[in-house]
C-alpha positions as a printed Julia matrix, in Angstrom:
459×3 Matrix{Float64}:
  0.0     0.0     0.0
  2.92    2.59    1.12
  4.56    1.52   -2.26
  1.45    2.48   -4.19
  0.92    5.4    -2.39
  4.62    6.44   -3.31
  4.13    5.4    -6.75
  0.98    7.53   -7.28
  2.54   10.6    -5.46
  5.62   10.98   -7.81
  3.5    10.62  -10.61
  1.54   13.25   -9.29
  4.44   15.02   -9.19
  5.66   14.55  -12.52
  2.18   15.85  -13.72
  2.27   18.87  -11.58
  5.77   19.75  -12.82
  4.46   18.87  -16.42
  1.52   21.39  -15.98
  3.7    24.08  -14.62
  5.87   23.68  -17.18
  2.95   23.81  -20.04
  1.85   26.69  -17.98
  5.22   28.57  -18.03
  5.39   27.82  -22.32
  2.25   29.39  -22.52
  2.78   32.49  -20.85
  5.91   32.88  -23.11
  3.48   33.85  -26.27
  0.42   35.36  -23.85
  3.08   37.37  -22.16
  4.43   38.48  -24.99
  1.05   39.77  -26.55
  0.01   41.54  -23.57
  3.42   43.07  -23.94
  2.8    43.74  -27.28
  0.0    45.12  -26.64
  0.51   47.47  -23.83
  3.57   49.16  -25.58
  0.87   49.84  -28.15
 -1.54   50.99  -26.29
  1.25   53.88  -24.59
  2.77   54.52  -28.12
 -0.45   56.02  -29.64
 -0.21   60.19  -29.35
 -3.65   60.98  -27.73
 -3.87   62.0   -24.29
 -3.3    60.21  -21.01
 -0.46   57.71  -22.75
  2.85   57.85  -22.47
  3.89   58.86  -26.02
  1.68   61.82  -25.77
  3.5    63.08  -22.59
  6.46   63.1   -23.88
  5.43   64.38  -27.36
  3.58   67.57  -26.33
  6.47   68.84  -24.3
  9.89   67.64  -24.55
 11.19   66.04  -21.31
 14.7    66.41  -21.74
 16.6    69.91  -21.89
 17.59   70.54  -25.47
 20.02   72.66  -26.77
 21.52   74.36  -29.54
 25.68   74.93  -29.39
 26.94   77.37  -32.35
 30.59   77.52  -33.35
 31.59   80.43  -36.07
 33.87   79.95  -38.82
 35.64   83.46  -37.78
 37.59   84.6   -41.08
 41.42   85.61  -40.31
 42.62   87.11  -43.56
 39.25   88.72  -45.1
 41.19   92.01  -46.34
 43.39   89.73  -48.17
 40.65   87.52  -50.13
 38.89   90.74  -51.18
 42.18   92.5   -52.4
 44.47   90.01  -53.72
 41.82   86.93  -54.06
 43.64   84.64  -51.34
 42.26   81.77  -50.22
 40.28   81.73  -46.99
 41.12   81.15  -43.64
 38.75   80.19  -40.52
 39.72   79.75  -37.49
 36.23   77.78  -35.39
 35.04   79.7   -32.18
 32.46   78.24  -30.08
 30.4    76.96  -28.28
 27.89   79.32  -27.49
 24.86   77.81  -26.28
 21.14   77.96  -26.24
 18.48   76.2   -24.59
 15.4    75.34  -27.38
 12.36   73.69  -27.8
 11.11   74.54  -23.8
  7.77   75.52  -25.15
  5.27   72.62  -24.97
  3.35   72.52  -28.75
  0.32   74.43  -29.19
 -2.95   74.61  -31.08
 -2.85   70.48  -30.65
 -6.19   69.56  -32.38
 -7.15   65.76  -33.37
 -9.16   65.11  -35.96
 -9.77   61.42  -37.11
 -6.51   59.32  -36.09
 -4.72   62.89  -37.02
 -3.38   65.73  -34.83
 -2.28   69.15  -35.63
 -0.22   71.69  -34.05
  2.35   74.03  -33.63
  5.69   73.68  -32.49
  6.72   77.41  -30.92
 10.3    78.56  -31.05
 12.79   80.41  -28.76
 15.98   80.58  -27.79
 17.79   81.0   -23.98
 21.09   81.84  -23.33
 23.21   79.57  -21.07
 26.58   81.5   -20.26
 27.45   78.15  -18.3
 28.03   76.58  -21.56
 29.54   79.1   -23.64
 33.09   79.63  -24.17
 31.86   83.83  -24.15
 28.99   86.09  -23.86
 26.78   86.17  -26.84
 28.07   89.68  -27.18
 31.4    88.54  -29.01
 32.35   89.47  -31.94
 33.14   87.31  -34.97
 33.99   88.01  -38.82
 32.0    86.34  -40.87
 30.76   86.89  -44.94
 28.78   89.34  -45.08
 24.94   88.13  -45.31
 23.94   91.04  -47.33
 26.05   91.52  -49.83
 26.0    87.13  -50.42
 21.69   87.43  -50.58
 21.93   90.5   -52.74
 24.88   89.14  -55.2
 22.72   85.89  -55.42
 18.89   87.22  -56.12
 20.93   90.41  -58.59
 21.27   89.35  -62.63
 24.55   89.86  -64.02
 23.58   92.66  -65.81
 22.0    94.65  -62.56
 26.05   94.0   -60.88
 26.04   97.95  -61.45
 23.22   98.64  -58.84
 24.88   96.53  -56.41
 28.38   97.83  -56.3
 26.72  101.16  -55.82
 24.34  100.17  -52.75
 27.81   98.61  -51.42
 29.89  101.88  -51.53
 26.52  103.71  -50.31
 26.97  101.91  -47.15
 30.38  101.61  -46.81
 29.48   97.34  -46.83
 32.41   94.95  -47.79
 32.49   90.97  -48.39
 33.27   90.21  -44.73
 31.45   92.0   -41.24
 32.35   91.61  -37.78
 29.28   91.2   -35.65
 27.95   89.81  -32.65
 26.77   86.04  -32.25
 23.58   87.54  -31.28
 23.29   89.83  -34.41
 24.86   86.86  -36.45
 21.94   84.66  -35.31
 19.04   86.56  -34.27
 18.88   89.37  -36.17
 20.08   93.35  -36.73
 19.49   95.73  -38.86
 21.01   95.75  -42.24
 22.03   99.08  -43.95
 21.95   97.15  -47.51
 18.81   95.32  -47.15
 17.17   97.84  -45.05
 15.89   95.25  -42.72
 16.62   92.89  -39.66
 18.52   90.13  -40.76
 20.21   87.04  -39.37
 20.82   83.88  -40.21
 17.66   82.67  -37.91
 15.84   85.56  -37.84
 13.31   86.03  -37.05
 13.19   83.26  -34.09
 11.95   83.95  -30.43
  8.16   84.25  -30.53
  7.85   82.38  -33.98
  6.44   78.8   -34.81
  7.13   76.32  -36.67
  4.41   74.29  -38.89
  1.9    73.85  -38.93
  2.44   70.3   -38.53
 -0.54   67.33  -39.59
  1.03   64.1   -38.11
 -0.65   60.8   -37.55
 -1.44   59.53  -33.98
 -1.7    55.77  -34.77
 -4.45   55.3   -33.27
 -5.5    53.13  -36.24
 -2.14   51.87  -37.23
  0.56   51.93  -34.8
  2.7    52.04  -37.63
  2.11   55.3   -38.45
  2.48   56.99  -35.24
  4.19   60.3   -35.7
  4.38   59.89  -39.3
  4.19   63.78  -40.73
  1.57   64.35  -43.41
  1.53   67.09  -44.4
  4.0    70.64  -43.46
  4.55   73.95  -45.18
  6.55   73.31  -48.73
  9.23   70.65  -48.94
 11.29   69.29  -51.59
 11.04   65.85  -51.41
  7.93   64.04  -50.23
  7.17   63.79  -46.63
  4.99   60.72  -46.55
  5.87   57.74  -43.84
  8.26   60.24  -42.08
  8.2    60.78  -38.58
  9.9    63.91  -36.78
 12.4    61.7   -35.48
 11.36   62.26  -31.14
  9.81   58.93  -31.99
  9.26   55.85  -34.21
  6.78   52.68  -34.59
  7.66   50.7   -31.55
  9.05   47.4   -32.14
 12.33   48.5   -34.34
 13.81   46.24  -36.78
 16.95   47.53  -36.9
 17.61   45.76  -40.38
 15.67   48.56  -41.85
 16.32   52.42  -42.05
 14.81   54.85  -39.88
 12.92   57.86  -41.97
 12.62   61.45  -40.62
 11.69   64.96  -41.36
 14.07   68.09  -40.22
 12.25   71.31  -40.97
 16.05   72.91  -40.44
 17.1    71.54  -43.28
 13.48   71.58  -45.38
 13.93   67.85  -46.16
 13.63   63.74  -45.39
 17.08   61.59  -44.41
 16.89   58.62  -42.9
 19.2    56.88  -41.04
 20.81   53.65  -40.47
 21.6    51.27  -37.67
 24.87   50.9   -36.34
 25.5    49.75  -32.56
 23.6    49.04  -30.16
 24.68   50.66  -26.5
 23.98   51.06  -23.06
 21.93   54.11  -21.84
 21.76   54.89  -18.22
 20.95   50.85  -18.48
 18.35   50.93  -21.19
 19.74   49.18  -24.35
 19.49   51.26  -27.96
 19.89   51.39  -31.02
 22.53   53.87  -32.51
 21.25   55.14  -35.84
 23.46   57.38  -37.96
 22.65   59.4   -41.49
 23.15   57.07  -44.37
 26.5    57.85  -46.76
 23.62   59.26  -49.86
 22.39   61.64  -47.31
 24.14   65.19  -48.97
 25.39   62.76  -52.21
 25.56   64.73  -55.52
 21.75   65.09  -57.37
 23.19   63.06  -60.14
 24.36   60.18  -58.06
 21.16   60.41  -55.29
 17.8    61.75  -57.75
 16.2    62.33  -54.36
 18.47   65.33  -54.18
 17.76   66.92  -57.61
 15.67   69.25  -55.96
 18.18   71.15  -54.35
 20.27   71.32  -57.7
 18.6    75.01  -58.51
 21.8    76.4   -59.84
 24.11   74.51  -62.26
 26.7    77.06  -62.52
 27.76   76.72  -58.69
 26.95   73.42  -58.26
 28.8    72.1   -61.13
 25.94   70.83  -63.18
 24.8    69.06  -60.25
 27.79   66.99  -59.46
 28.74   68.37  -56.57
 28.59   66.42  -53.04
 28.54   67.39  -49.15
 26.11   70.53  -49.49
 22.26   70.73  -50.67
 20.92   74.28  -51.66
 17.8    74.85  -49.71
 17.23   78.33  -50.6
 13.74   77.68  -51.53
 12.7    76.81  -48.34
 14.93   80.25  -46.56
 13.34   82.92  -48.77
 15.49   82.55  -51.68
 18.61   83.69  -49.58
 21.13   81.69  -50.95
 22.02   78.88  -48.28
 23.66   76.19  -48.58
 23.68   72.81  -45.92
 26.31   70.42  -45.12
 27.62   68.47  -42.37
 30.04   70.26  -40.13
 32.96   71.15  -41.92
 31.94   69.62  -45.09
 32.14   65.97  -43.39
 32.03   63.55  -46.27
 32.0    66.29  -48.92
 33.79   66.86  -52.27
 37.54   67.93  -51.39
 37.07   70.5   -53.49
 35.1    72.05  -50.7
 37.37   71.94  -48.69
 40.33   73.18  -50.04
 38.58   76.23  -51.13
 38.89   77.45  -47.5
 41.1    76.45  -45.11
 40.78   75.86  -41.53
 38.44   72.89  -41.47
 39.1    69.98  -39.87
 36.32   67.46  -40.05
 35.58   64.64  -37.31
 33.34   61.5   -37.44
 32.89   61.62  -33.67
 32.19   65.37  -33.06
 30.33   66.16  -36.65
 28.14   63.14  -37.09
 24.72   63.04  -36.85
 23.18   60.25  -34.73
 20.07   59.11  -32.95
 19.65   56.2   -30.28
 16.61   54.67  -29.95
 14.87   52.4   -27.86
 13.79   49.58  -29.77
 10.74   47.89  -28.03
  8.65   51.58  -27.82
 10.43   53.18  -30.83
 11.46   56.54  -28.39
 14.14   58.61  -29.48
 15.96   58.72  -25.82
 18.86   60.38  -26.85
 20.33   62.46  -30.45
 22.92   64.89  -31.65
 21.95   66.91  -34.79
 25.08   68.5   -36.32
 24.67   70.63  -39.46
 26.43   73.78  -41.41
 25.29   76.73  -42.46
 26.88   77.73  -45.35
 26.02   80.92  -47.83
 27.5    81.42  -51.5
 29.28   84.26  -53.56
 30.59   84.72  -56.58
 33.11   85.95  -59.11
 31.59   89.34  -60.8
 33.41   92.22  -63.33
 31.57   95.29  -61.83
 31.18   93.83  -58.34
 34.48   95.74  -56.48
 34.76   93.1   -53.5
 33.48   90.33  -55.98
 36.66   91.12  -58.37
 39.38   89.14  -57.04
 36.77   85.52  -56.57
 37.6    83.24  -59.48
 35.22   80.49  -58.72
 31.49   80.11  -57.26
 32.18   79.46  -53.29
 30.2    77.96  -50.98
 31.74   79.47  -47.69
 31.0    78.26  -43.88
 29.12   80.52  -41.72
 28.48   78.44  -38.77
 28.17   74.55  -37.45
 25.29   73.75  -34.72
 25.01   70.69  -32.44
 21.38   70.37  -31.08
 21.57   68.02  -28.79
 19.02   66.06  -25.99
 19.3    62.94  -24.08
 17.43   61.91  -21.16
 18.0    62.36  -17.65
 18.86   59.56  -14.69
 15.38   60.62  -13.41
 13.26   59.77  -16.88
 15.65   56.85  -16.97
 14.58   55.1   -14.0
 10.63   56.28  -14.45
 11.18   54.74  -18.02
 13.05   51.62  -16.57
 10.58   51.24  -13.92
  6.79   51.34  -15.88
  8.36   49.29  -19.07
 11.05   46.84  -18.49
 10.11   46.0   -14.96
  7.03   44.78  -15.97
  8.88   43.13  -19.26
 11.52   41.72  -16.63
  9.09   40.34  -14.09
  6.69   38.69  -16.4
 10.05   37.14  -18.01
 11.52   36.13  -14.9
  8.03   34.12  -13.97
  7.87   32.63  -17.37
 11.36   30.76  -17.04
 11.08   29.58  -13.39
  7.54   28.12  -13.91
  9.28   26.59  -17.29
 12.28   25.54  -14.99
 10.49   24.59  -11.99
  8.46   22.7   -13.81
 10.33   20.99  -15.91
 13.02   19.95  -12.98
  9.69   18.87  -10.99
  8.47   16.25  -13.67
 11.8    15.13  -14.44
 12.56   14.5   -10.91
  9.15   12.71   -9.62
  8.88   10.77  -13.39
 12.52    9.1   -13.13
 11.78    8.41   -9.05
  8.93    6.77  -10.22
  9.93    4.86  -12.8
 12.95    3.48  -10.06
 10.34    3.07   -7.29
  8.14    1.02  -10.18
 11.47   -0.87  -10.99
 12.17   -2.07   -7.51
  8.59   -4.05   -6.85
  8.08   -5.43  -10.5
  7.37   -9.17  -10.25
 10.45  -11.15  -11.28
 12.75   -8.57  -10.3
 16.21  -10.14   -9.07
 17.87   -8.96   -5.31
């Protein structure tokens, strides 16, 4: 009787261990889609989730550091035609995008809005007050040579000498960015003005309410020249990243779509991402990348479109004659460079790069380096203009707008998402382990308990 008892209890056993062991399989897939489905559910932008709170105000402090390409020999290129020399000064640093968005109106699996703009000096992370003074081209006389014909070079040189202007000013970084008043152009000009108290957008992007794939996708934004459809703003993504495929975004800095691809993944403040940097046809030339051949407007300075590293996105600047590139023409034609010297490009200090958390698609951290470059000229009537042989594209200023978020957001994020991913794990495995250990432990004691007391057994 004690034998059969025995008997019967390990094989109880075993089928408890087997059951908590089906169990734990089981809640491998179910866990999974409740996962699945919660991330989801907190990814869609409407209000009360997750996404939306940190999509209608940014979380993390961003800002905006500015070095200037400050020109050493500018009497020289305007008298004898030598060849540029910059010397990089910076940073001086702003704190952007404080302003939560406004005018934030849904309308069938849709929200629009504004995004507000401004600007706050931090002295803490400036090598100087904004008050210092840099030489720089001369924004004026570059917009005026660029929007005059050839045969109007006459009316120029005279508006010049009328206001004693030259090729190069010295100015303030706060003139150079914000704005002052120009004696040539007879307005404020700068090469952000106007800024503080503007907006940006309006912006139509989609909430994904219906299609989670979608969320943040832009559809529609003042005039761009490439298409802006299945392109988010880059704060966020579809959650669930396959990072075998590119990541597409819209800057409205640069008037345009990149995307990006992956490249490592890291450790941030213990949350794993995924490092995504600007693919190599980002700023190719039109002819080798078409989806550039909108920014090919003039074929005499860009070489019949040939030309790589810089993108002309005058149309979207008021037809002021701006040019783009990565910082110190990173990955541009060394022609470009060797028209002035002074620049020293860097992987690691000029690339452009995004890390992003791959199961809810959040942008937790980015660095968005780009140049800011303007164009002049050679002209026959043009005094300063005399001495240029060849078109120029010539550096004004580099930016790095950066963000990442704090230890604080890091442990709230760490704490709502993957404790709840990590728990659920854990209890998967150790009902799959327990179990399993359980049945094999009571099934093989059975089978020697059943072993011993079979009839015809030898002792």
């Amino acid at each position: 009787m004690g034998c059969c008892n025995r008997r019967c209890g390990l094989l109880a056993g075993a089928v408890f261990g087997a059951l908590l062991a089906v169990l734990g399989g089981i809640l491998i897939p179910a866990g999974n889609s409740i996962i699945e489905g919660t991330v989801k559910k907190e990814a869609v932008i409407e209000n009360g989730t997750t996404a939306y709170d940190n999509w209608v105000s940014t979380g993390a402090a961003v800002y905006r550091q500015f070095w200037f390409f400050d020109v050493t020999n500018p009497v020289e290129i305007v008298e004898n035609g030598a060849t540029p020399v910059v010397v990089q000064r910076g940073p001086y640093t702003y704190k952007t995008r404080y302003l939560p968005k406004e005018n934030v109106t849904f309308t069938n699996f849709t929200v629009t809005f504004l995004l507000p703009l401004g600007a706050i000096f931090e002295p803490s992370m400036s090598v100087g007050p904004e008050e210092d003074h840099i030489t720089v081209l001369n924004l004026a006389v570059a917009v005026t040579y660029s929007l005059t014909p050839t045969t109007l070079h006459g009316v120029v040189e005279r508006l010049i000498k009328s206001t004693n202007s030259s090729l190069f000013q010295r100015r303030s970084v706060k003139e150079l960015l914000w704005g002052y008043y120009d004696p040539m152009l007879k307005v404020t000009t700068g090469l952000f003005s106007p800024y503080n108290g503007t907006y940006d957008g309006p912006y139509t992007v989609s909430t994904g309410e219906d299609d989670i794939a979608n969320v943040g996708k832009i559809l529609s934004w003042p005039p761009s020249c490439n298409p802006l459809t299945s392109f988010s703003d880059a704060s966020s993504f579809a959650p669930f990243v396959d990072k075998r495929k590119p990541l597409y975004f819209f800057s409205s800095d640069i008037c345009r779509s990149v995307s990006a691809s992956y490249e490592d993944s890291l450790d941030l403040k213990g949350i794993k991402v995924y490092r995504y940097t600007l693919q190599p046809n980002t700023l190719a030339a039109p002819n080798v990348n078409p989806d550039n051949q909108c920014y090919c407007r003039d074929p005499k300075v860009t070489k019949n479109c040939t030309m790589a590293g810089v993108l002309d996105i005058s149309s979207c600047q008021g037809n002021k004659p701006i040019y783009i590139s990565l910082p110190h023409f990173l990955y541009g034609s060394p022609s470009l460079r060797e028209s002035v010297l002074g620049l020293s490009p860097s992987p690691e200090h000029h690339d452009t790069f995004m890390d992003v958390e791959p199961i809810t698609g959040f942008t937790l951290r980015f660095a968005k380096r780009i140049q800011v470059n303007m164009m002049y000229g050679p002209s026959k009537v043009i005094t300063v203009l005399k001495q240029v042989k060849d078109y120029t594209i010539f550096p004004i200023v580099w930016l790095n707008e950066t963000a990442a978020l704090d230890h604080e957001t890091a442990d709230m994020f760490k704490e709502e998402l993957f404790s709840r991913v990590e728990t659920l794990e854990v209890l998967q495995l150790s009902l799959l382990g327990i179990g399993v250990s359980i049945f094999v432990l009571c099934f093989t004691m059975y089978c020697v308990v059943r072993c011993r007391h079979s009839p015809g057994k030898f002792v």
